[in-house]
Backbone of each chain as ProteinMPNN parsed JSONL, in Angstrom:
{"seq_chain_A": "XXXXXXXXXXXXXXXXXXXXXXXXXXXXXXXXXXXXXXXXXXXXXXXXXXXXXXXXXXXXXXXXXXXXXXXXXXXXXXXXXX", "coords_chain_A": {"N_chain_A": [[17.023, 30.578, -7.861], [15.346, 29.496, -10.75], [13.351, 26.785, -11.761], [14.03, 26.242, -14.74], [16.282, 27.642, -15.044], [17.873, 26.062, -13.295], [17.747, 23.354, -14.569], [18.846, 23.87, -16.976], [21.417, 24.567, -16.234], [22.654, 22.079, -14.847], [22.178, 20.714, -17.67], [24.141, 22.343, -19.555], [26.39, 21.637, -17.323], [26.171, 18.86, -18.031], [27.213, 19.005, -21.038], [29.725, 19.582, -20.479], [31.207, 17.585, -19.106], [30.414, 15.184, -20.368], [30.948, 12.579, -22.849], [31.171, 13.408, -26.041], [30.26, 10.968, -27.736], [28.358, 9.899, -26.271], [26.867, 12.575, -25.522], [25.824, 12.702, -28.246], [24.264, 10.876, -28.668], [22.072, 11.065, -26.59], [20.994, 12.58, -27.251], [19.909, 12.874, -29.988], [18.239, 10.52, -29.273], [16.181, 12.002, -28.029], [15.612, 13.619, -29.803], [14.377, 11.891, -31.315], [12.614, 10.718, -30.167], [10.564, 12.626, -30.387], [10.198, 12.889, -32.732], [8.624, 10.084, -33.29], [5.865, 10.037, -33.375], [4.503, 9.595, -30.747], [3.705, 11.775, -28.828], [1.226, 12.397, -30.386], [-0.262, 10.068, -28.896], [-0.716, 11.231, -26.359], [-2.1, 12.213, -23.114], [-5.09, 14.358, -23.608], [-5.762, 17.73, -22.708], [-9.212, 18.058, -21.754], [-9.51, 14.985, -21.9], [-11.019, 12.321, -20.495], [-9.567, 11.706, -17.015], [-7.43, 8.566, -16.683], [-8.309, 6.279, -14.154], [-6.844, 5.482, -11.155], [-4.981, 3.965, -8.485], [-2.573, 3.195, -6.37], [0.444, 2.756, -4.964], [2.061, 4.563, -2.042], [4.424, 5.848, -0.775], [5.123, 4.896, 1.714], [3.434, 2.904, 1.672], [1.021, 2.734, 1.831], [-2.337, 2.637, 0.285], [-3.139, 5.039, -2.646], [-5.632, 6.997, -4.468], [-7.602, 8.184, -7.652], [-9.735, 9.276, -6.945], [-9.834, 9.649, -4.107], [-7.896, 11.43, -4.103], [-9.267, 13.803, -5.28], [-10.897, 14.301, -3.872], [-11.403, 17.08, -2.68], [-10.605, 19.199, -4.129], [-9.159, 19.954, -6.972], [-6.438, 18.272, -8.985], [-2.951, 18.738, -8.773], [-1.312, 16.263, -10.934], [2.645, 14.8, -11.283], [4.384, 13.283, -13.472], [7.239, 11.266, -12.58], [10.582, 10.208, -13.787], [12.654, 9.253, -12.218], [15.178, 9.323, -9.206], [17.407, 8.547, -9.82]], "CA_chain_A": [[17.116, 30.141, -9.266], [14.176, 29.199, -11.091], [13.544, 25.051, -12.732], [14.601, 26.282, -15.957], [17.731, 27.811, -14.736], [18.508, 24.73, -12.732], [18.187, 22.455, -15.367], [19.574, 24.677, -18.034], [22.705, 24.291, -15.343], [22.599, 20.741, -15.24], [22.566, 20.797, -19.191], [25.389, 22.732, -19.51], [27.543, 20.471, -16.266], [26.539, 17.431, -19.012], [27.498, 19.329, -22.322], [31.039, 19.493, -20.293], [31.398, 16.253, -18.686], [30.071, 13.658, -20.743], [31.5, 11.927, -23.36], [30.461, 13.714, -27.126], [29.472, 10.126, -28.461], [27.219, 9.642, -25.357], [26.153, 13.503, -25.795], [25.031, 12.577, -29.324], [22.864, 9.682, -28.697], [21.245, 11.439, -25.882], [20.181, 13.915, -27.897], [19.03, 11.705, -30.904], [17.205, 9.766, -28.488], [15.515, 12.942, -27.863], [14.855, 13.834, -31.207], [13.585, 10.686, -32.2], [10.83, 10.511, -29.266], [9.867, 13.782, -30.679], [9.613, 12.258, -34.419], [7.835, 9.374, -32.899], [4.375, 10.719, -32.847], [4.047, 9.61, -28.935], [3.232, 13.033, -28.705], [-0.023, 12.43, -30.436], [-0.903, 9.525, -27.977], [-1.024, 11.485, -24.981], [-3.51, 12.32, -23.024], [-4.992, 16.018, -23.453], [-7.083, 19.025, -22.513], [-10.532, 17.554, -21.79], [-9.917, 13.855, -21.637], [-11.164, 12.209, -18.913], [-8.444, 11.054, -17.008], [-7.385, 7.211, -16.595], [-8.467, 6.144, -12.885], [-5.386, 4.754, -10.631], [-4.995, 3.367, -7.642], [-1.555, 3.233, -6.13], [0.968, 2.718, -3.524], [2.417, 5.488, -1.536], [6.499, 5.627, -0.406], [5.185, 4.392, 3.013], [3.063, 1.597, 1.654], [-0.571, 3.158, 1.621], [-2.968, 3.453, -1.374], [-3.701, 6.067, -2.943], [-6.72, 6.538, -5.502], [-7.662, 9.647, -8.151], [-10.96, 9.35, -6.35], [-10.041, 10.269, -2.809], [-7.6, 12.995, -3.917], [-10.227, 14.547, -5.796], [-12.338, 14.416, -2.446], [-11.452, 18.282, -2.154], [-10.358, 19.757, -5.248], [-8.384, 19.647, -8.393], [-5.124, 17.484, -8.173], [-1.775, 18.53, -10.019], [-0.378, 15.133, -11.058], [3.721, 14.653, -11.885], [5.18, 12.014, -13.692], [8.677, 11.665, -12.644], [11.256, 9.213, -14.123], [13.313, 8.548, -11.012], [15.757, 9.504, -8.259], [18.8, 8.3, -10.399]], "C_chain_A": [[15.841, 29.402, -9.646], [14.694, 27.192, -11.712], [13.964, 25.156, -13.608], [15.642, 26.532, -15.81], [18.409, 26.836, -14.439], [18.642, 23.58, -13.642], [19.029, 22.7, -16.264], [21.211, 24.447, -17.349], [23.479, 23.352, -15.317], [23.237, 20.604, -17.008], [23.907, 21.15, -19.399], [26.658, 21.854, -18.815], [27.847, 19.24, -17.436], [27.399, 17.638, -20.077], [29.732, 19.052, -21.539], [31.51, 17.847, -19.588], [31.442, 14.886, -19.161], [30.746, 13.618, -21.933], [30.742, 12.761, -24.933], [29.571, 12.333, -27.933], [28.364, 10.244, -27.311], [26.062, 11.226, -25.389], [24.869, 13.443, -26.798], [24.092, 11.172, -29.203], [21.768, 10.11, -27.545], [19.995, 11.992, -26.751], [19.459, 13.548, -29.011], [18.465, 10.864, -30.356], [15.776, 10.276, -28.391], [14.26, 13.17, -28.97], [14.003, 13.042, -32.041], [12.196, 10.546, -31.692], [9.975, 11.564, -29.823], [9.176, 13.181, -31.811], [8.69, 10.802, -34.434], [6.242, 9.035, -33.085], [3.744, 10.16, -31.347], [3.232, 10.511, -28.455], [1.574, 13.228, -28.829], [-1.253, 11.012, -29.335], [-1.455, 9.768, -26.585], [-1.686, 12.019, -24.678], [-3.704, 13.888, -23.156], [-5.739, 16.647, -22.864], [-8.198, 18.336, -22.328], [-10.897, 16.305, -21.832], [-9.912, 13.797, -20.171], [-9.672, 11.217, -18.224], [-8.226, 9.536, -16.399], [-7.726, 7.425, -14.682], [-7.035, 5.569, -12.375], [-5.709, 4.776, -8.802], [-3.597, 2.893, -6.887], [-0.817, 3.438, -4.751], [1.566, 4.064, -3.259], [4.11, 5.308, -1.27], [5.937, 4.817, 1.183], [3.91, 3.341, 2.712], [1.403, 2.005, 1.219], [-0.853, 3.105, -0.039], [-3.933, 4.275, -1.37], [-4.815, 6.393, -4.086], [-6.836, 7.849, -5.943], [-9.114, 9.959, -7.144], [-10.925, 10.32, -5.005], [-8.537, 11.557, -3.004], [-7.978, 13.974, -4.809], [-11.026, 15.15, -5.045], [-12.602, 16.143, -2.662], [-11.174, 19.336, -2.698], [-9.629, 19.333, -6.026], [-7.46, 19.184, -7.863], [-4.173, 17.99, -9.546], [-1.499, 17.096, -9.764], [1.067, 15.186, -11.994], [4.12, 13.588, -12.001], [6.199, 12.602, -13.737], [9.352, 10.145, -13.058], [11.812, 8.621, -12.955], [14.37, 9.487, -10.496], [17.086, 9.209, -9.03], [19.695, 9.421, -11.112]], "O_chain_A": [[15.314, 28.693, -8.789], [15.77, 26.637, -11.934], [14.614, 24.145, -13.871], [16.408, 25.754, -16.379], [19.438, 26.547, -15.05], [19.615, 22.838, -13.507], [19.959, 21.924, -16.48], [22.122, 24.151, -18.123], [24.674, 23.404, -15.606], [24.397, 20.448, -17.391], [24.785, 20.288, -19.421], [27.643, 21.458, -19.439], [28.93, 18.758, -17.767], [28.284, 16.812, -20.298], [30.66, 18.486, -22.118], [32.463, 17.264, -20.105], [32.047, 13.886, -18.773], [31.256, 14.7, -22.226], [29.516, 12.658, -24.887], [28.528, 12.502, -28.564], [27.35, 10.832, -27.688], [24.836, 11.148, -25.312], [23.694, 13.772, -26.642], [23.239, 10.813, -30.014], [20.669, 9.557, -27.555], [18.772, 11.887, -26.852], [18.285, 13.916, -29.036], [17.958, 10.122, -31.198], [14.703, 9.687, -28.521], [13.039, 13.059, -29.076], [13.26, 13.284, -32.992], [11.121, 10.363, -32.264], [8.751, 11.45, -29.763], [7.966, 12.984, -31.916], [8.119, 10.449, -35.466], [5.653, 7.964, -32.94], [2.583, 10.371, -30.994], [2.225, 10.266, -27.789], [0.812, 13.795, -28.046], [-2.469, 11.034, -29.151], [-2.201, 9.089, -25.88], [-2.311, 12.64, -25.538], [-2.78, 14.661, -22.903], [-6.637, 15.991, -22.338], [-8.126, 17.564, -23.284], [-12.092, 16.01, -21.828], [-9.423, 14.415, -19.225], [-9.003, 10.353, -18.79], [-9.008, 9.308, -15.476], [-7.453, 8.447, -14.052], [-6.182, 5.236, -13.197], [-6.486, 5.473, -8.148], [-3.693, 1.666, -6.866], [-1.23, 4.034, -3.756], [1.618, 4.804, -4.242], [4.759, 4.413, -1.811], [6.779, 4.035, 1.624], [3.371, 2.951, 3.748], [0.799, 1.467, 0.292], [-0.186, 3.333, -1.048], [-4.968, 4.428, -0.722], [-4.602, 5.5, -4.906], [-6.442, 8.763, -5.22], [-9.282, 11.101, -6.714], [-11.604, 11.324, -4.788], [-8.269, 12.387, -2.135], [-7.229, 14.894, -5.136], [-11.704, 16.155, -5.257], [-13.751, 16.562, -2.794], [-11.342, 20.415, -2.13], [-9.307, 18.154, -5.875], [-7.238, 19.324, -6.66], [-4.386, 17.82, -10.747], [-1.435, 16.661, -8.614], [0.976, 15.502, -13.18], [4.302, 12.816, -11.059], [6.51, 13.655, -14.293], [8.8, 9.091, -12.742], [11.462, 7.477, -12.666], [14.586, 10.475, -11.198], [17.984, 9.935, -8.604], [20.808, 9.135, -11.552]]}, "seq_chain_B": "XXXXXXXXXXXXXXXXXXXXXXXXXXXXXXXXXXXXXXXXXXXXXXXXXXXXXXXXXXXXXXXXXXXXXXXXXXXXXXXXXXXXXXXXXXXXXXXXXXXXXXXXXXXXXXXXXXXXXXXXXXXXXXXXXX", "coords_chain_B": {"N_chain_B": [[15.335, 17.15, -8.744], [12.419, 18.4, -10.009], [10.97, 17.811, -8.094], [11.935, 19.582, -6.12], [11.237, 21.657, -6.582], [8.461, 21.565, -7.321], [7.942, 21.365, -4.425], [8.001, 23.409, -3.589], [6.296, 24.889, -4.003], [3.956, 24.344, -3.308], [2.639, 24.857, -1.038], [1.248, 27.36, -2.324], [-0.276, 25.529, -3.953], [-1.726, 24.187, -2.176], [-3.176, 26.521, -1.262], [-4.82, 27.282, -3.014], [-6.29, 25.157, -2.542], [-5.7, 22.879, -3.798], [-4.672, 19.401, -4.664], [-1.358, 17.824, -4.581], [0.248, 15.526, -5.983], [3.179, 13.0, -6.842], [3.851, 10.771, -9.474], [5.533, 7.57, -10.197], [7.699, 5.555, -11.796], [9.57, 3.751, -9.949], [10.436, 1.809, -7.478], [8.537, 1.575, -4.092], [10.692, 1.898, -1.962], [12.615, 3.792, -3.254], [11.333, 5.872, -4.029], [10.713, 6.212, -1.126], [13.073, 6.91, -0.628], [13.287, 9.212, -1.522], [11.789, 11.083, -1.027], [12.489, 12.095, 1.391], [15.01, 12.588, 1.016], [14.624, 15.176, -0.15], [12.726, 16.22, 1.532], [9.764, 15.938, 0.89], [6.765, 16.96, 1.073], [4.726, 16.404, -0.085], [3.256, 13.399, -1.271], [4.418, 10.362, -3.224], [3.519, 8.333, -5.578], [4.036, 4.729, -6.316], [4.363, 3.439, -9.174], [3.743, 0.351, -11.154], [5.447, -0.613, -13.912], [4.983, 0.961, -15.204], [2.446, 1.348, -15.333], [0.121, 2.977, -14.998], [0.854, 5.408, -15.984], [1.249, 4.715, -18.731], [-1.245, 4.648, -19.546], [-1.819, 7.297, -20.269], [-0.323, 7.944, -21.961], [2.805, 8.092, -22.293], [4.829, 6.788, -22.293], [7.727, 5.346, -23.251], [9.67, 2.838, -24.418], [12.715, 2.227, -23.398], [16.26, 1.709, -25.604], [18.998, -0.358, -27.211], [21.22, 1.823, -28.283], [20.851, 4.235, -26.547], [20.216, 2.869, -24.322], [22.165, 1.776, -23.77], [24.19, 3.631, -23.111], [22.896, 4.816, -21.291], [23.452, 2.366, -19.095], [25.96, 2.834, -18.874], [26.166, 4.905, -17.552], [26.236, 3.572, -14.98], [23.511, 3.458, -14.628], [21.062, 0.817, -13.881], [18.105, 0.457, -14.497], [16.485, -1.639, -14.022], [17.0, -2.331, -11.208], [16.136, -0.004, -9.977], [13.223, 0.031, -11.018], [12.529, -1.908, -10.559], [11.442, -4.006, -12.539], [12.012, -5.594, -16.008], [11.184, -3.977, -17.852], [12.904, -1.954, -19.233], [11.192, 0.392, -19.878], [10.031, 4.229, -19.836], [8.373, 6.539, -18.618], [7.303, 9.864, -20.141], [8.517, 13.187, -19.011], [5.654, 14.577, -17.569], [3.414, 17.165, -16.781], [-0.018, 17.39, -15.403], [-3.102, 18.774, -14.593], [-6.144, 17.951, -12.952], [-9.585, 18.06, -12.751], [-12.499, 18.324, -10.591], [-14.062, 16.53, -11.554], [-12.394, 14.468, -12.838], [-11.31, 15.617, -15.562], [-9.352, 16.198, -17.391], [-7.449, 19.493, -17.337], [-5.259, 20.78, -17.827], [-2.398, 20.39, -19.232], [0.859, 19.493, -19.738], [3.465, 17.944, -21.45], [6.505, 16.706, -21.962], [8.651, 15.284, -24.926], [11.582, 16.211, -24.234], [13.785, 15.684, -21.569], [14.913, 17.393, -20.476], [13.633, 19.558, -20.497], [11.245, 21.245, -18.343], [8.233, 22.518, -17.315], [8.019, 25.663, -15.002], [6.824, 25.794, -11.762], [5.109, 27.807, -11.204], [4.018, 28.358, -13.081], [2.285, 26.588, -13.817], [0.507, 26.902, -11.047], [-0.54, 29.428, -12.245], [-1.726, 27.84, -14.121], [-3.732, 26.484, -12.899], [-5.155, 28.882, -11.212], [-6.835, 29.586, -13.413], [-8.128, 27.473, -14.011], [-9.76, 27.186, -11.884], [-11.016, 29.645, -11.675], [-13.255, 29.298, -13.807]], "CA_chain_B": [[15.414, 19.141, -9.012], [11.667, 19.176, -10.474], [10.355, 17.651, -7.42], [11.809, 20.258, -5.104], [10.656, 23.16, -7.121], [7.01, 21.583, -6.989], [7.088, 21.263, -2.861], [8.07, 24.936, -2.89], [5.042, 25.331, -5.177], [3.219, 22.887, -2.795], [1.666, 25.954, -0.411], [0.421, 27.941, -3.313], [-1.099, 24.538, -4.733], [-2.916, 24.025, -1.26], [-4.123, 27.195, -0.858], [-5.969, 26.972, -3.959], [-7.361, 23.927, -2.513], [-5.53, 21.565, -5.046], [-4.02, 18.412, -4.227], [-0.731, 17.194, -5.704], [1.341, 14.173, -6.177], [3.707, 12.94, -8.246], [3.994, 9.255, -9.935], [7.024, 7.676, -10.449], [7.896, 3.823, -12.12], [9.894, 3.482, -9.075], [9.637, 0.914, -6.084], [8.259, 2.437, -2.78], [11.895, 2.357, -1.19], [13.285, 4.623, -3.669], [10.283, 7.093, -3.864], [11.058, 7.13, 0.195], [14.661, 8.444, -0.595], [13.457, 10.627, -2.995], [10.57, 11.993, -0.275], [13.491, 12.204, 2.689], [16.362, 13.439, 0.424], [14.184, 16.777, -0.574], [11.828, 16.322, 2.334], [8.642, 16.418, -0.281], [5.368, 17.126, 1.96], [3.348, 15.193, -0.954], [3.05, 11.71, -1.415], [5.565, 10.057, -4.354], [3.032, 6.901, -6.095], [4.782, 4.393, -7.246], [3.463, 3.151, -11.109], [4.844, -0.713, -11.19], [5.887, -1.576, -14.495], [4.41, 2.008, -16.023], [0.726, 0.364, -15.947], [-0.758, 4.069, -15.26], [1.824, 6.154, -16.893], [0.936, 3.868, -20.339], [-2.777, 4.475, -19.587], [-1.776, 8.685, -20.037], [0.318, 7.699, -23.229], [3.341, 8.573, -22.008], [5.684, 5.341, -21.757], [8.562, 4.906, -23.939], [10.963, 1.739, -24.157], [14.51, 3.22, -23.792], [16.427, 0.421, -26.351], [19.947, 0.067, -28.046], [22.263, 2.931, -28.144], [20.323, 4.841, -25.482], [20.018, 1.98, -23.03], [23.773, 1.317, -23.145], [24.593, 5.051, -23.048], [22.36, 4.673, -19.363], [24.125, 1.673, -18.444], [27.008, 3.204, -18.716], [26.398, 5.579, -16.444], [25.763, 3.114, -14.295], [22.226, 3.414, -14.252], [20.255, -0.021, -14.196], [16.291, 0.401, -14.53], [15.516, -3.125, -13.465], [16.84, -2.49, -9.917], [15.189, 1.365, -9.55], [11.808, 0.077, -11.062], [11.669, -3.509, -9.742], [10.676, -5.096, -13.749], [12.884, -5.786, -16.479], [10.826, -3.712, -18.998], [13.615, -0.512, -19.612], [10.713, 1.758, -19.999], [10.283, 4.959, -18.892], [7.437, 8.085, -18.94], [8.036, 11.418, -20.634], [8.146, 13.655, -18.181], [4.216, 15.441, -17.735], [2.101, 17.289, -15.7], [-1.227, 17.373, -15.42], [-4.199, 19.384, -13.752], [-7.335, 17.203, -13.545], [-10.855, 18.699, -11.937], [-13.198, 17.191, -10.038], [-15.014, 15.644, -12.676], [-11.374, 13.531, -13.437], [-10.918, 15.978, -16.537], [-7.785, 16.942, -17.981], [-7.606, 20.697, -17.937], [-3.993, 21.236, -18.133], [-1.982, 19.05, -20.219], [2.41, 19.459, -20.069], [4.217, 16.858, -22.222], [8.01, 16.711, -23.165], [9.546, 14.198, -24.833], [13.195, 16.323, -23.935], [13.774, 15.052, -20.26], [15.653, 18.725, -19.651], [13.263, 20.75, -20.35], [10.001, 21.383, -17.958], [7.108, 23.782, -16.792], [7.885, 26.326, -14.068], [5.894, 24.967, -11.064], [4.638, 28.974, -11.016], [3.268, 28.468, -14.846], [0.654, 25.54, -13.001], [-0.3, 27.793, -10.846], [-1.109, 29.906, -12.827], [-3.221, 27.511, -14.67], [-5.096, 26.215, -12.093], [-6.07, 29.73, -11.197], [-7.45, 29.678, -15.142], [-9.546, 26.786, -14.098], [-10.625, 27.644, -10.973], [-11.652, 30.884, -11.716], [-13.987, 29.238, -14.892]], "C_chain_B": [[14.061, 19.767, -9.462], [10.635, 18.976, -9.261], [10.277, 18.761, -6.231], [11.23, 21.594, -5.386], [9.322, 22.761, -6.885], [6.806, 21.862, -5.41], [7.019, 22.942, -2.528], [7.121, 25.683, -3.116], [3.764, 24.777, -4.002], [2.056, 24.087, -1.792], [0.457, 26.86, -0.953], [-0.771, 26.911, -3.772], [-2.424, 24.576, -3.577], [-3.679, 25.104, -1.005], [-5.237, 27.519, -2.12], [-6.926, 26.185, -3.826], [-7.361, 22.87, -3.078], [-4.692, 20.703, -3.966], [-2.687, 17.982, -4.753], [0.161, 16.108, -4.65], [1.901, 13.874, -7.784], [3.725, 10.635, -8.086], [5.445, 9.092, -10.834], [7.246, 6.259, -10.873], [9.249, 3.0, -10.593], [9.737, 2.655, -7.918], [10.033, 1.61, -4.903], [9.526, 3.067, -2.418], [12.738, 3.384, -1.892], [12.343, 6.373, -3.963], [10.34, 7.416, -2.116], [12.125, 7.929, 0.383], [14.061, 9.466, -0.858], [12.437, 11.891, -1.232], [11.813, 12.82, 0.686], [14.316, 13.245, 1.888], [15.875, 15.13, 0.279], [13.029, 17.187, 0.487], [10.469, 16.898, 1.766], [7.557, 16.404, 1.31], [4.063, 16.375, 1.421], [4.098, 14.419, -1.127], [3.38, 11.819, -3.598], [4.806, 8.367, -5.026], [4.148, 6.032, -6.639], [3.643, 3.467, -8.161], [4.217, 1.676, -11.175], [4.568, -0.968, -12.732], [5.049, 0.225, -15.981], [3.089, 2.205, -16.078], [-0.365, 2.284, -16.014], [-0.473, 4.954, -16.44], [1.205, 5.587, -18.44], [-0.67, 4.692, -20.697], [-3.089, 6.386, -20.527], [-1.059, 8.687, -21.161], [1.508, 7.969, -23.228], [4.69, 7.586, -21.702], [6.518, 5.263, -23.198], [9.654, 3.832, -23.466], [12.819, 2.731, -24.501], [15.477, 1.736, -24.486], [17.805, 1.071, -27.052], [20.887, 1.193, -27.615], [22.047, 3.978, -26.702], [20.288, 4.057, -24.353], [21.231, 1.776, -22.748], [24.305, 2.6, -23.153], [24.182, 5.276, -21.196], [23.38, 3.415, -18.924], [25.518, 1.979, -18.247], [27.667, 3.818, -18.277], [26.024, 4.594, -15.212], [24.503, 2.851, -13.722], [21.032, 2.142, -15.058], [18.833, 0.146, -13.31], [15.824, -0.461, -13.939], [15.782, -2.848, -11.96], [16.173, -0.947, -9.623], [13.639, 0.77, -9.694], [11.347, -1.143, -11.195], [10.927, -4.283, -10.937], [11.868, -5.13, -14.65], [12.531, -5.263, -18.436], [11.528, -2.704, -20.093], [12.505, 0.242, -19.825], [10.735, 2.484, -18.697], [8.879, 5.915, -18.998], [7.992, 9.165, -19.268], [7.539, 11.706, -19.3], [6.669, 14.684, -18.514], [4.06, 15.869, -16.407], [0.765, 17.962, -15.75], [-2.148, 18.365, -14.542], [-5.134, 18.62, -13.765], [-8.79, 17.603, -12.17], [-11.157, 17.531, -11.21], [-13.933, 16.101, -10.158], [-13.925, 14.493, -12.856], [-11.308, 14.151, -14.928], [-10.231, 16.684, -16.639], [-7.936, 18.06, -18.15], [-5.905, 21.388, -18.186], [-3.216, 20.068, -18.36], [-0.347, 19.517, -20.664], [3.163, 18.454, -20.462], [5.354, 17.238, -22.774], [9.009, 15.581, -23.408], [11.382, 14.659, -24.81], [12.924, 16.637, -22.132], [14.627, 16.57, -19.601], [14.474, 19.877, -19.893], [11.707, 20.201, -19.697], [9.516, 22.602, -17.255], [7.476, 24.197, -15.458], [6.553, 25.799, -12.939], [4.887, 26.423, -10.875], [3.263, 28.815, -12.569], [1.947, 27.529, -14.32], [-0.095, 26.451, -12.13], [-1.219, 28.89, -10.918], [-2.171, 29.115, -13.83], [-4.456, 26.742, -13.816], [-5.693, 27.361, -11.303], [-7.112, 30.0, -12.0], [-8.441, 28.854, -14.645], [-10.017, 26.997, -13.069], [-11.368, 28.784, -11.372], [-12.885, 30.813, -13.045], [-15.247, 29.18, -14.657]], "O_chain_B": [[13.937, 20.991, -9.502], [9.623, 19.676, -9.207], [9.283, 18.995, -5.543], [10.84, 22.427, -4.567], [8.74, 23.572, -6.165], [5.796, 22.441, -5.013], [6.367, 23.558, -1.685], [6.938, 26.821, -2.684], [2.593, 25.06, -4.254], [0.833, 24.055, -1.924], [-0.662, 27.09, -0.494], [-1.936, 27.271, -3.94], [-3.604, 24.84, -3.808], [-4.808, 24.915, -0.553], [-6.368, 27.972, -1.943], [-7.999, 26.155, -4.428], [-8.255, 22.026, -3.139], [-4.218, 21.051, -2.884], [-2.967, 17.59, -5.886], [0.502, 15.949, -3.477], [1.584, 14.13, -8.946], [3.658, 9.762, -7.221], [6.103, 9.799, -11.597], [6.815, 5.554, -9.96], [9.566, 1.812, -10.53], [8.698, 2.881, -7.298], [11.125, 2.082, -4.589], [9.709, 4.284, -2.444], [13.612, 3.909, -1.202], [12.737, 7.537, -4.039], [10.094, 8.548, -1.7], [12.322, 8.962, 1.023], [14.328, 10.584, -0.415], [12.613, 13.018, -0.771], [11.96, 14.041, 0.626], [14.298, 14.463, 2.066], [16.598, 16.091, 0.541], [12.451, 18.269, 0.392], [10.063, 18.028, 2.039], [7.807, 15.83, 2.371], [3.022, 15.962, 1.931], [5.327, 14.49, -1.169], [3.034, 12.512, -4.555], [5.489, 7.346, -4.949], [5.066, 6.5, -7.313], [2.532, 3.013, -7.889], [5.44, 1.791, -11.259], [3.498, -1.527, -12.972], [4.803, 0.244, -17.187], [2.568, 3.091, -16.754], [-1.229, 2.612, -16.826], [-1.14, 5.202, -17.445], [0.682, 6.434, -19.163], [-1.069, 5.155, -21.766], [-4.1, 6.697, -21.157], [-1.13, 9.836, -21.596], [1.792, 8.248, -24.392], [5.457, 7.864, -20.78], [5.861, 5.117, -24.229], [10.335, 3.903, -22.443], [13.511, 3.375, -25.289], [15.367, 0.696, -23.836], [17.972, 2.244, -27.383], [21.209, 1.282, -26.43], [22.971, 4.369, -25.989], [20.337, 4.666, -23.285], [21.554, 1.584, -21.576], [25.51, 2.37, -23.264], [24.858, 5.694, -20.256], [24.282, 3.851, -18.209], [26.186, 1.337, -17.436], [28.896, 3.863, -18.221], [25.342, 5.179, -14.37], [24.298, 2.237, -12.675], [20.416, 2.244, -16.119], [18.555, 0.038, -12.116], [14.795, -0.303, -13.283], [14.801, -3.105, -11.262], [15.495, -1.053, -8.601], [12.849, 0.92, -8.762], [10.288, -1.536, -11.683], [10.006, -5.058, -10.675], [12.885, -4.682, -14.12], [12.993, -5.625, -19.519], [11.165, -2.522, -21.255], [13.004, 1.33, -20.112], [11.021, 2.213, -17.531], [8.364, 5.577, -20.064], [9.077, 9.511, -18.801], [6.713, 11.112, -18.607], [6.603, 15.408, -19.507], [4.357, 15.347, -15.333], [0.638, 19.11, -16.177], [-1.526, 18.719, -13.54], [-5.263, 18.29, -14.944], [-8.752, 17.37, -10.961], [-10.644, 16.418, -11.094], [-14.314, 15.181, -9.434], [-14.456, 13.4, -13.048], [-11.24, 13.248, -15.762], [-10.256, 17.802, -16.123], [-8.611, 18.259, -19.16], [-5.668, 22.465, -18.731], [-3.348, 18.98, -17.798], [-0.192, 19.889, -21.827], [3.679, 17.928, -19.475], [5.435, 17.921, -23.794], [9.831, 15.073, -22.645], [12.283, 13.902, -25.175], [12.185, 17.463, -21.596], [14.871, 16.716, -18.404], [14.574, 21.004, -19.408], [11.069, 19.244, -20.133], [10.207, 23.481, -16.74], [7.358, 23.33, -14.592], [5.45, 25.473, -13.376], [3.797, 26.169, -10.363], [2.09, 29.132, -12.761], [0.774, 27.864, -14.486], [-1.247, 26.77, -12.421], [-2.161, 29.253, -10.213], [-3.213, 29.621, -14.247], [-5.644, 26.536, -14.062], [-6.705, 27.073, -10.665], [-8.153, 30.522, -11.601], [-9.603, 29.251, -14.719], [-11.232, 27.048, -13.257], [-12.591, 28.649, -11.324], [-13.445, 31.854, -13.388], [-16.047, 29.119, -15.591]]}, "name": "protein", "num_of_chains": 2, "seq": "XXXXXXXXXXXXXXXXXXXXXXXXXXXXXXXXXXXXXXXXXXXXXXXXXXXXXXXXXXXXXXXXXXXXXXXXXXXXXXXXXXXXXXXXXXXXXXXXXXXXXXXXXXXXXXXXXXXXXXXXXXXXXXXXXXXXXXXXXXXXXXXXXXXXXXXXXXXXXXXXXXXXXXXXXXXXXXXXXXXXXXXXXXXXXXXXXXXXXXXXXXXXXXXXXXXX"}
């Protein structure tokens, strides 16, 4: 199953499970970040990107510098484990 | 669920020669579940308090109706991300060269929907191959 499927899955498990008021504020939560203009704050195409410097899960740091050493780096922001 | 689709992605990434990681507002000990639980092969940063995430524009305060809609699932922010700020990051992901420039740029502020970890690969063939 592909990420879209799997979430699309997910989606669906919520649409049945959760509560319709709690549905609808999700989802206007949603809609609002959209209407926000956040969108236009973020970073894009051709900026350079912020430097960082950061811990690891086992304590180390990590820097854009040294995982650049060797080529391009995907970076993912993830919300959390919850 | 988007982390384990990237590690499966994670071979393709290296043999391109790319690096990845992901960043997370999380403190260490819960970015080690997260590594263990899906057995990630890349390294899980943790971001204290958003300070990078912000830097990438990408930080929203979750507030009001939405914050007690999370608490109500039982899910309190202050003990996952160790501050007492409720924000969070849209979910993104990025490509960035060697130079440190942004060549691929994924932003959604709806937390269900994101990029095929196949669709990156395919764009960092785009920039490699430039």
């Amino acid at each position: 199953m592909s990420l879209t499927e799997k979430l699309n899955a997910l989606k669906e498990r919520s649409r049945k499970n959760l509560q319709p008021e709690a549905l609808a504020i999700l989802h206007n939560a949603t809609e609002n970040l959209k209407k926000s203009g956040i969108l236009k704050m973020t970073k894009k195409v051709g900026d350079k990107a912020p430097d960082f410097s950061l811990r690891g899960a086992s304590g180390q740091t990590l820097g854009l510098d040294k995982l650049l050493e060797h080529g391009p780096l995907v970076l993912n922001f993830y919300r959390g484990k919850w | 669920m988007e982390l384990e689709a990237l590690q499966k992605a994670l071979p393709a990434f290296a043999a391109l020669g790319a690096s990845l990681v992901a960043i997370s507002p999380q403190l260490e000990k819960f970015n080690r579940q997260v590594r263990k639980q899906h057995q990630l092969e890349f390294e899980v940063l943790s971001d204290p308090e958003n300070q990078i995430a912000r830097q990438f524009g990408l930080v929203y305060q979750v507030q009001g109706e939405l914050r007690q809609v999370y608490e109500g699932f039982g899910l309190d922010l202050n003990k996952y991300n160790g501050d007492d700020s409720w924000t969070l990051p849209m979910p993104a992901r990025f490509i960035i060269d060697q130079k440190s420039i942004i060549r691929y740029a994924e932003v959604n502020p709806d937390y269900t929907e994101r990029p095929e970890p196949e669709e990156t690969v395919a764009a960092l063939k785009a920039v490699l191959n430039e």
